[in-house]
C-alpha positions as CSV (number, residue, x, y, z in Angstrom):
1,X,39.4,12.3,-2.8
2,X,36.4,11.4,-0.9
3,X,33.4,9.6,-2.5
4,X,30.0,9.8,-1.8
5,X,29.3,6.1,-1.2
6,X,27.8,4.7,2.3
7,X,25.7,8.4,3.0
8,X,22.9,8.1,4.6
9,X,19.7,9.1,3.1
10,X,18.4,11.7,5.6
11,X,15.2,12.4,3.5
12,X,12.7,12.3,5.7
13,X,10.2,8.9,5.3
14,X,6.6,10.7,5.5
15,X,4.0,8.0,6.9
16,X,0.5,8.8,7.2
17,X,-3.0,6.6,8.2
18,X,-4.1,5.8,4.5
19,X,-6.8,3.4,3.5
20,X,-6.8,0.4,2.8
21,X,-8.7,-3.0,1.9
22,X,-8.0,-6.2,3.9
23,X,-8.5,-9.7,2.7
24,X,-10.9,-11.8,5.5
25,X,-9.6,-15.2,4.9
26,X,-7.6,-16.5,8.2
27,X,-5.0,-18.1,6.3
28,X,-4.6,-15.1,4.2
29,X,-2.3,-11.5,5.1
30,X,-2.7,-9.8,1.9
31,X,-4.4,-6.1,2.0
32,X,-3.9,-3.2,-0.8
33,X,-3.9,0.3,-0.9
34,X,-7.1,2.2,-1.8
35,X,-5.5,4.5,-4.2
36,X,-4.2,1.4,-6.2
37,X,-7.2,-1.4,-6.0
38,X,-8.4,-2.6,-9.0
39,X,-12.4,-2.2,-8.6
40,X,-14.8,-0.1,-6.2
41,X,-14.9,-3.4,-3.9
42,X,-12.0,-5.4,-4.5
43,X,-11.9,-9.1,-4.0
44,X,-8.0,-10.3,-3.0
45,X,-5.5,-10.9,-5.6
46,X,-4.1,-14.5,-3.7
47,X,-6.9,-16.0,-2.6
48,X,-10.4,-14.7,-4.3
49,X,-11.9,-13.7,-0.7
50,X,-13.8,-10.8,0.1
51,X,-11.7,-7.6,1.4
52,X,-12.5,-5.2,3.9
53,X,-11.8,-1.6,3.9
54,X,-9.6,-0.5,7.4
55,X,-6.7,1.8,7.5
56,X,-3.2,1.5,8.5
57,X,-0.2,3.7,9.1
58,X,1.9,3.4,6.2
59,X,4.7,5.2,3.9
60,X,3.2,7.8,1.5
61,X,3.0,6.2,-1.9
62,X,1.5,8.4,-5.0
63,X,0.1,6.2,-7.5
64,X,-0.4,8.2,-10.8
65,X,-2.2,5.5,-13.2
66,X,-5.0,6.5,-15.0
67,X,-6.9,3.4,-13.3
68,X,-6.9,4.6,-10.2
69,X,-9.6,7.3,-10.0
């Protein structure tokens, strides 16, 4: 009897250019989604600094809080 352990998934990973905000700190890499910041200009989670908005090529995530309108 065969199981169906080890399969691949061969869904399809759908990536598209999305926006998004970028901390400008040097020392810092953190960036977030626009569909999931927490204010109209976010300042970065880690390190307090300003964030930039840029785009980059990236997985298709839905975010379906309330907050993010």
């Amino acid at each position: 009897m065969a199981m169906g352990f080890g399969r691949k998934n061969l869904e399809e990973i759908k990536v598209e250019e999305v926006k998004v905000w970028e901390c400008t700190s040097e020392s810092c890499n953190c960036w977030v989604r626009d569909n999931f910041k927490s204010s109209q200009v976010p300042i970065c989670p880690i390190c307090k600094s300003e964030m930039k908005e840029t785009t980059k090529e990236l997985q298709v995530v839905n975010n379906n809080s309330i907050f993010s309108k």
